[in-house]
C-alpha positions as CSV (number, residue, x, y, z in Angstrom):
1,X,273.2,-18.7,-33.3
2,X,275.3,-19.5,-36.3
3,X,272.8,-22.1,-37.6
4,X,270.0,-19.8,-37.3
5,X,272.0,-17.3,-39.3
6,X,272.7,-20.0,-42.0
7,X,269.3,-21.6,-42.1
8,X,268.1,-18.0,-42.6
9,X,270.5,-16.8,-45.0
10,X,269.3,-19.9,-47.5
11,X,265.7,-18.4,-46.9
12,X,264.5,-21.0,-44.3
13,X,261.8,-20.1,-41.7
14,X,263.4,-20.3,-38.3
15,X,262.3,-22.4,-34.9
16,X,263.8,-21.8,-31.8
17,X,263.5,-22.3,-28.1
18,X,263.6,-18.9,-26.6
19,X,266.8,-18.8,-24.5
20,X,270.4,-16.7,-24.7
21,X,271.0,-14.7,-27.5
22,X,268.4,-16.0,-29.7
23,X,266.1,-13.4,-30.0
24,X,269.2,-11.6,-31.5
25,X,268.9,-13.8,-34.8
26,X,265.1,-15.0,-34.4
27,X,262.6,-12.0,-34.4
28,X,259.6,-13.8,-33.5
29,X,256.1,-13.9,-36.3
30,X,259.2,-11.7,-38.5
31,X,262.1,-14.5,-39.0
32,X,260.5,-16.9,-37.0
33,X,258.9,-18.5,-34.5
34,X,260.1,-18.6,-30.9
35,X,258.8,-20.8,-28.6
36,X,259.5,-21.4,-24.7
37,X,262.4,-23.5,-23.7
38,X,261.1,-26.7,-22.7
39,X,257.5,-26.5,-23.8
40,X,256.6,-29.5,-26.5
41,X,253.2,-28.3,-26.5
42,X,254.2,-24.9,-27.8
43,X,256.9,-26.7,-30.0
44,X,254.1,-28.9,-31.8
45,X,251.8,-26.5,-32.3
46,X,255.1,-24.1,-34.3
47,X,255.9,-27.0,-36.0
48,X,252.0,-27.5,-37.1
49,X,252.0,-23.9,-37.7
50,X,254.6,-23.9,-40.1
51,X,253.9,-27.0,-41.9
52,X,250.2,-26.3,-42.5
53,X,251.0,-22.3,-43.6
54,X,253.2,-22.0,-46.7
55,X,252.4,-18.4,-46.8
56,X,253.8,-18.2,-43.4
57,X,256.8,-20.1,-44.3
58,X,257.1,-17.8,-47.0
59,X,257.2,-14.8,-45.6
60,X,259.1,-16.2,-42.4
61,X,262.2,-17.2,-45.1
62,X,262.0,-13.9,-45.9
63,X,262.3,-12.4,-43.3
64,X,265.0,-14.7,-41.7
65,X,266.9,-13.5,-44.9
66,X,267.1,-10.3,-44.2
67,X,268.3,-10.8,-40.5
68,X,271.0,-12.3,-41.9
69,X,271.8,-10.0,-44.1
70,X,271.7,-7.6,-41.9
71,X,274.0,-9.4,-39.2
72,X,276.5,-10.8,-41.7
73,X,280.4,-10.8,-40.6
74,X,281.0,-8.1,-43.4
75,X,278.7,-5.6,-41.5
76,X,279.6,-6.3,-38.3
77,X,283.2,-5.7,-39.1
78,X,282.9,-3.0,-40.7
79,X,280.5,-1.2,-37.8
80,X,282.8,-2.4,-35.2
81,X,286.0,-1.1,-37.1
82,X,285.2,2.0,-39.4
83,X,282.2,2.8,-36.8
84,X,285.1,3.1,-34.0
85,X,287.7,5.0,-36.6
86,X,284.6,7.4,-36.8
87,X,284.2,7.3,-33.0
88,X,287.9,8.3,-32.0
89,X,288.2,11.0,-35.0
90,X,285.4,13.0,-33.6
């Protein structure tokens, strides 16, 4: 998942197989493209996607940009920590 984070945070489309936790990082046709574990057909036809759509690979960075934003190890911190100081106070 950490590569997905760091190819997105430099505005990079993202590609992934669909397995584990990667729908976490890779929201697919928002961040990226997911395709299914295994499947070079699918995996071609992403990569052709991609390579033959720079409007898609625009707004893909984009969007993989703001995922990682959003799921930087400042936020999560601070959610986890002041978010559970709220919890116990109330």
């Amino acid at each position: 998942g950490l590569v997905l984070l760091e190819a997105g945070a430099q505005g990079l489309p993202l590609l992934a197989g669909d397995t584990g936790g990667v729908g976490e990082v890779v929201a697919d046709n928002k961040s990226g493209l997911l395709v299914p574990v295994g499947d070079v057909a699918a995996l071609s036809a992403a990569l052709a996607r991609l390579i033959g759509d720079a409007e898609l690979r625009r707004r893909l960075g984009q969007g993989a940009r703001a995922r990682a934003e959003a799921l930087s190890w400042e936020r999560c911190a601070r959610a986890t920590y002041f978010g559970a100081e709220r919890s116990a106070a109330q």
